[in-house]
MIDREN-114441 format. One record per residue (C-alpha): residue in one letter; x, z, y. Coordinates in Angstrom, 1 decimal. Layout:
NODE  a  X  Z  Y
...
This chain:
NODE  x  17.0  -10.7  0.4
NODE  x  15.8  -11.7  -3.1
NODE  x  16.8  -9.9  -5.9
NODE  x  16.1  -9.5  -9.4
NODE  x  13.9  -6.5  -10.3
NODE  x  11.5  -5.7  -13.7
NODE  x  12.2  -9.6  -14.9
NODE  x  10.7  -11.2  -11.4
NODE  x  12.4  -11.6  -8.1
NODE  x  11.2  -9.3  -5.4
NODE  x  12.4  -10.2  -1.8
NODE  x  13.1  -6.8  -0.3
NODE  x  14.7  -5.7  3.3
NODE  x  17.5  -2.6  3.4
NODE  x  17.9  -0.6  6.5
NODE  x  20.0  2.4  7.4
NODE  x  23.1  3.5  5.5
NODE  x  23.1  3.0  1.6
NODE  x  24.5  6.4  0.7
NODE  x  21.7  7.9  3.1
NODE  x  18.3  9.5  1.2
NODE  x  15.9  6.2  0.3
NODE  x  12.5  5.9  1.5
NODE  x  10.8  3.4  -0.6
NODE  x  7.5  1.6  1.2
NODE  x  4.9  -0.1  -0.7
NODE  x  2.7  -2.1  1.2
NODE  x  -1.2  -2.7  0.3
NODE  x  -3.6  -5.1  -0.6
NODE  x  -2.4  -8.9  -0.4
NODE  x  0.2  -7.7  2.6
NODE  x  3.1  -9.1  3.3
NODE  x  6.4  -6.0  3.4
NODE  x  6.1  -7.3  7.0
NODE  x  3.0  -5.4  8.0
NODE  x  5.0  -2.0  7.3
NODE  x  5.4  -1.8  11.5
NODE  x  9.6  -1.8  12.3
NODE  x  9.5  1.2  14.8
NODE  x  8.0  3.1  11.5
NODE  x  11.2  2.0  9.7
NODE  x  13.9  2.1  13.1
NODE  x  12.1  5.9  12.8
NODE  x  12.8  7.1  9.6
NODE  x  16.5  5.6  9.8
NODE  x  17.0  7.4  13.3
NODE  x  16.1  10.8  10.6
NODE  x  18.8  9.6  8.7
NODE  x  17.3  8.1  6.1
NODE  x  17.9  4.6  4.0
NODE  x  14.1  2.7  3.8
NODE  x  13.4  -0.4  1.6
NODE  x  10.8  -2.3  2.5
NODE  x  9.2  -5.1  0.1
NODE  x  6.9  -7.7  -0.7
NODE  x  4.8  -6.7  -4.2
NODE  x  4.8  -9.1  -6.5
NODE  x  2.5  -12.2  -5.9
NODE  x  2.8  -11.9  -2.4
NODE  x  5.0  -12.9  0.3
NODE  x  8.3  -13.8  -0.7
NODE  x  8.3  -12.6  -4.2
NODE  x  7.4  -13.8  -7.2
NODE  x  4.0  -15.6  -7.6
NODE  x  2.1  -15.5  -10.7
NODE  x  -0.5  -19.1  -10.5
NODE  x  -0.2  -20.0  -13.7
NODE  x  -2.3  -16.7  -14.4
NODE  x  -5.0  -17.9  -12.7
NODE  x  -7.5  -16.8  -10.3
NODE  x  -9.7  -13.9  -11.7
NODE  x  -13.4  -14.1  -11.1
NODE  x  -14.2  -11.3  -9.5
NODE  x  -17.8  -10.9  -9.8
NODE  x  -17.4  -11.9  -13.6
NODE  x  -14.6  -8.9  -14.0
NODE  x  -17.3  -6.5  -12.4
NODE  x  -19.5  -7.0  -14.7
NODE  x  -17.3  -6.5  -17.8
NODE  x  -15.9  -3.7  -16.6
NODE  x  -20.2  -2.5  -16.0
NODE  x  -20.3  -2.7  -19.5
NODE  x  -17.6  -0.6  -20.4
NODE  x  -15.1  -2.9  -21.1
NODE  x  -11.9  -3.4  -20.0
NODE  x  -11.7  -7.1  -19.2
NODE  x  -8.0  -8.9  -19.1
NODE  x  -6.4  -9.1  -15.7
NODE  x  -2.8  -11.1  -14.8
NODE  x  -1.0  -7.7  -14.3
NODE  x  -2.2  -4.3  -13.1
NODE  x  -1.3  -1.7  -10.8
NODE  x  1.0  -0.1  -13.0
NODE  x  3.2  -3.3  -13.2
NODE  x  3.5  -2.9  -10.3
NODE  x  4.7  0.8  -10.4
NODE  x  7.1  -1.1  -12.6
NODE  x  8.1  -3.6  -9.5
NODE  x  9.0  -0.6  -7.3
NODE  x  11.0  0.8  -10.5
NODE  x  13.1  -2.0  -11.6
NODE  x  13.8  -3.1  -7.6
NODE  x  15.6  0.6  -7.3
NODE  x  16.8  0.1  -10.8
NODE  x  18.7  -2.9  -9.0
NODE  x  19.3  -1.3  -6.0
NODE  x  21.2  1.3  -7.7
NODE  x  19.1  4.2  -6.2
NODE  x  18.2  7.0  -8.8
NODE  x  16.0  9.1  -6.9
NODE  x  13.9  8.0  -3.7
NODE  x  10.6  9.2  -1.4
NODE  x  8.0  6.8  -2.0
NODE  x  5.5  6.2  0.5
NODE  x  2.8  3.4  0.2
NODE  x  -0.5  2.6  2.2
NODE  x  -4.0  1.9  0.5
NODE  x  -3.3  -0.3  -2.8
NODE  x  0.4  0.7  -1.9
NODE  x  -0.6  4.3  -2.0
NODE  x  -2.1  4.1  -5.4
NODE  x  1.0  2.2  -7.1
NODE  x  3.3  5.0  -4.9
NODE  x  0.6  7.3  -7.1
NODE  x  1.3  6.1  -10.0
NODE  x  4.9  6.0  -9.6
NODE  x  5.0  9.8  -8.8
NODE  x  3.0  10.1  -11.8
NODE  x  4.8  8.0  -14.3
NODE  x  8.7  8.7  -13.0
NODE  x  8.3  12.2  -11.8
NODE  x  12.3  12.4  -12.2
NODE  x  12.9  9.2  -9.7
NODE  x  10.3  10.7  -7.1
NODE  x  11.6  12.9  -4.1
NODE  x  8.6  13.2  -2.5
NODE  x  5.4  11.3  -2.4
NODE  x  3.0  10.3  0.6
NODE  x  0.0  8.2  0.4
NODE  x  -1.3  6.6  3.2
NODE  x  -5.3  5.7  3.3
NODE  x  -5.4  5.5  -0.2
NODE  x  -7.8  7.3  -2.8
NODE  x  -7.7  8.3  -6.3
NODE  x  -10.7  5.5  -8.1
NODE  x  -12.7  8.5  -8.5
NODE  x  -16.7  6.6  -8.8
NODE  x  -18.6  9.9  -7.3
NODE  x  -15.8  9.4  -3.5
NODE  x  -17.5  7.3  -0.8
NODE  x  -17.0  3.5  -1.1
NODE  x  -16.0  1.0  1.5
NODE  x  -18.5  0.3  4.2
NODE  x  -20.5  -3.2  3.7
NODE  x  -18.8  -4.7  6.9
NODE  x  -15.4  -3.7  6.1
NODE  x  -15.5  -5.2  2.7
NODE  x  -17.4  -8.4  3.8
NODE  x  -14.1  -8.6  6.8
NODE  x  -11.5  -8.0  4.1
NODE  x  -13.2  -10.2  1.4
NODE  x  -14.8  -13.2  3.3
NODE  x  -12.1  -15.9  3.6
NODE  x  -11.1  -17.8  6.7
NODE  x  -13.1  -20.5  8.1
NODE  x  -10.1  -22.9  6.9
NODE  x  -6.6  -22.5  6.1
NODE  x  -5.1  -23.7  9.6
NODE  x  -3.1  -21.2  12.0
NODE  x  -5.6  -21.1  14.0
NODE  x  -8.5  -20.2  11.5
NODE  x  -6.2  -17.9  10.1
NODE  x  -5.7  -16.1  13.1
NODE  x  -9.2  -15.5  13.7
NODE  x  -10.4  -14.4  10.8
NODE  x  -7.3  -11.6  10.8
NODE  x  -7.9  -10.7  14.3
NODE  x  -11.8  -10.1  13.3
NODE  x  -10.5  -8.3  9.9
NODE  x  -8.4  -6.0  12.0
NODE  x  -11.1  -5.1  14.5
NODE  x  -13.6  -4.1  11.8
NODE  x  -11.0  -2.2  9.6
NODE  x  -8.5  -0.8  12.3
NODE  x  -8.4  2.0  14.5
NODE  x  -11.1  3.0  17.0
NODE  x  -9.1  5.2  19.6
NODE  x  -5.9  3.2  19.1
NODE  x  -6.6  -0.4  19.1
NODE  x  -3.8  -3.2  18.8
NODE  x  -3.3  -5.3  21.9
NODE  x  -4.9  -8.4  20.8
NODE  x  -1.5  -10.8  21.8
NODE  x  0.6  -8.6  20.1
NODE  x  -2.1  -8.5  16.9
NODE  x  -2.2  -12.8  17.5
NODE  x  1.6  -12.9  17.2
NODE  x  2.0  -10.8  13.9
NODE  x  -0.5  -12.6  11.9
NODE  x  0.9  -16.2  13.3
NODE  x  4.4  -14.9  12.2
NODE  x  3.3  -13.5  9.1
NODE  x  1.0  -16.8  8.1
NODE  x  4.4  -18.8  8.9
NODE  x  6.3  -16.6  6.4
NODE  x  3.8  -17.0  3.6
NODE  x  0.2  -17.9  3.2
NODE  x  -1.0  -17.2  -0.4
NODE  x  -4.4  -16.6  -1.0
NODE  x  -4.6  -16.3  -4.8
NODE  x  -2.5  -13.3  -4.7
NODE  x  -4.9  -11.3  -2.5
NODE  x  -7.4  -12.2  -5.4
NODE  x  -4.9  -11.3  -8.4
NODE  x  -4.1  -7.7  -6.5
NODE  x  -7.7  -7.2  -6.4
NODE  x  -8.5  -7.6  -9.7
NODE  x  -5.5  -5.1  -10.8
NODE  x  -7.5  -2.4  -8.6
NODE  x  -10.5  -3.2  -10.0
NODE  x  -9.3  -2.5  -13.7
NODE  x  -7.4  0.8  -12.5
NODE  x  -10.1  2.4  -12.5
NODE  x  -10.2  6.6  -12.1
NODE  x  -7.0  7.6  -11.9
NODE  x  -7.3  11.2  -11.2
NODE  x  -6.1  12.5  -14.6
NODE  x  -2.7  10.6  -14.2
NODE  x  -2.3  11.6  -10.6
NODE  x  -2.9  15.3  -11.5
NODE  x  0.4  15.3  -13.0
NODE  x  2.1  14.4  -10.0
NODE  x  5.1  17.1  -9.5
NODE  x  6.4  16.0  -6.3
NODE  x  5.9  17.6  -3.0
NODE  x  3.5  15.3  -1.6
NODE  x  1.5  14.6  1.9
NODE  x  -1.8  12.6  2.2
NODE  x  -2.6  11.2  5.6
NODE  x  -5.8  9.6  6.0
NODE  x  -7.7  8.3  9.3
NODE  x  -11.1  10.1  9.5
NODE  x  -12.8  6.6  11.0
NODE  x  -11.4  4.6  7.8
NODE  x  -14.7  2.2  7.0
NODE  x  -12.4  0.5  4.0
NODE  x  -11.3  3.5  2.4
NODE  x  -13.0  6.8  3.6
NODE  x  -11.4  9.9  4.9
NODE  x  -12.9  11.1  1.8
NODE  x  -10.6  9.2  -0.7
NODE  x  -8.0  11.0  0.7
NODE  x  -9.3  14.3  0.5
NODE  x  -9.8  13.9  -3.0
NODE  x  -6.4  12.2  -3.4
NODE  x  -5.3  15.7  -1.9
NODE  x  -7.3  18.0  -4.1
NODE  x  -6.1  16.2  -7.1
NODE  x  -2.5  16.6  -6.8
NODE  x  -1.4  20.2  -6.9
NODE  x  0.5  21.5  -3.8
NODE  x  -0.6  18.3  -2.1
NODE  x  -0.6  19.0  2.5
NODE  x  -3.2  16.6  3.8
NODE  x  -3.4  15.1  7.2
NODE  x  -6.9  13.9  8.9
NODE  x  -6.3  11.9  12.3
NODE  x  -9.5  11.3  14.1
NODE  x  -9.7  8.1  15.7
NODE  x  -7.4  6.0  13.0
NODE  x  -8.7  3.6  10.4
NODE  x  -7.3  1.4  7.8
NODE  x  -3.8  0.4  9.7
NODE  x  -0.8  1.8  11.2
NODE  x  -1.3  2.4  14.8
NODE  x  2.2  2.5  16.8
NODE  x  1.0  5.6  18.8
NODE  x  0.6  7.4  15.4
NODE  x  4.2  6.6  14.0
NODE  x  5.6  9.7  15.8
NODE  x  2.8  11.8  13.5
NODE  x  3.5  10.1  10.4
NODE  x  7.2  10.8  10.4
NODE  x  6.5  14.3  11.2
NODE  x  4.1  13.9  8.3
NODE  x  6.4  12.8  5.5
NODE  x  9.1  15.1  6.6
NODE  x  7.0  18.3  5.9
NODE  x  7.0  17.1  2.4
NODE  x  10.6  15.2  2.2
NODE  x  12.5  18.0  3.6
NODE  x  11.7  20.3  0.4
NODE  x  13.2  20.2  -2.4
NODE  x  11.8  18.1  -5.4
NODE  x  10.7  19.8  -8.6
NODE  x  11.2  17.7  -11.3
């Protein structure tokens, strides 16, 4: 369903009852609100809760922003070297906005947000910026743009940063398969026809390159973030794999240390996705921190 949220259309998905308590899930880096996995969502709405699941702006079926270009990556690394801020389409905090107007238009005052990697660090700044609105925060392999935490192994940023081979199915397959083997989970791996079938689907859905590149360059220009994130009120959980080669277990330690009050949850053996034998953990997760009360 599309629907009209901080001036763009955002194409979201509802489940659960609407008067129930809202889970909002922001999704990462050039991912589509598809690659939130659905028994994470049938679970929270078995605990009785409402979740909204949607695609970030630039990115599946929401709005696209080409006419802003394509950043030059290297070229925005090196301004931003020099001390300088360079100009990027949009950054992360529009799309802290995004999350904002689509519950503006939902009608939903108050939710939990939870979002993984890039989605963790807009459902940061969200916490951070509409402290009111937040119920309860939890970031999923994210970090906090702090320079001195660990960075992203060599291979896991040449898998999630080479492109594909060519932009048919097949090509597009392989290079996701490979992406997810580098980046995923050591002790709980996805069965390889079931991996082949979700990036087919999702490449049928939408294929949109640019936006990957655009989503990038709004992390890039983000920055530390630690002194917003410090503010954050809500009762908040931080679950991080210890085997994450994208974003280190590290990330989230210091995610954790930043925001007061804030539980954190290592899991040996998980990397940079969402295993399906870890969803029973996660809820358990987020319901240590959604269950208290909110104190803003």
């Amino acid at each position: 369903m599309k629907i009209q949220a901080n001036a763009i259309s955002i194409e979201y998905e509802s489940y659960g009852p609407d008067g129930a308590p809202a889970v909002l899930l922001i999704m990462g880096l050039g991912a589509q609100l598809t690659w939130w996995p659905i028994q994470l969502v049938d679970g929270l709405v078995e605990r009785g809760y409402r979740v909204i699941r949607y695609d970030n702006r630039d990115v599946g079926l929401s709005a696209k922003f080409d006419a802003a270009g394509v950043p030059n990556l290297v070229q925005l690394a090196a301004t931003l070297f020099t001390g300088m801020t360079p100009s990027v389409p949009y950054t992360l905090n529009d799309m802290a906005a995004d999350a904002a107007g689509l519950l503006d238009a939902l009608g939903i005052e108050r939710a939990h947000i939870l979002g993984g990697s890039m989605g963790g660090m807009i459902a940061q700044i969200f916490a951070a910026t509409w402290p009111a609105r937040t119920l309860s925060l939890t970031s999923i392999m994210s970090t906090t743009g702090n320079p001195a935490v660990p960075q992203s192994s060599a291979t896991a940023m040449a898998a999630l940063t080479t492109r594909p081979a060519g932009i048919d199915l097949e090509s597009i397959v392989a290079h996701g398969i490979n992406t997810a083997r580098v980046i995923g989970s050591p002790s709980y791996p996805t069965d390889a026809e079931a991996l082949r079938q979700r990036i087919q689907s999702n490449f049928e859905r939408s294929f949109h390159p640019t936006g990957f590149t655009r989503h990038m360059a709004a992390i890039y220009v983000a920055g530390d973030r630690r002194r917003a994130i410090a503010t954050i009120t809500a009762p908040t959980m931080v679950i991080h794999g210890v085997d994450d080669p994208l974003v280190p277990v590290e990330g989230g330690r210091d995610t954790a240390a930043t925001i007061p009050g804030a539980k954190l949850l290592e899991i040996p053996g998980m990397g940079h996705d969402i295993p399906v034998a870890l969803i029973p953990t996660i809820l358990d997760a987020f319901e240590e921190v959604a269950r208290q009360p909110a104190t803003a």
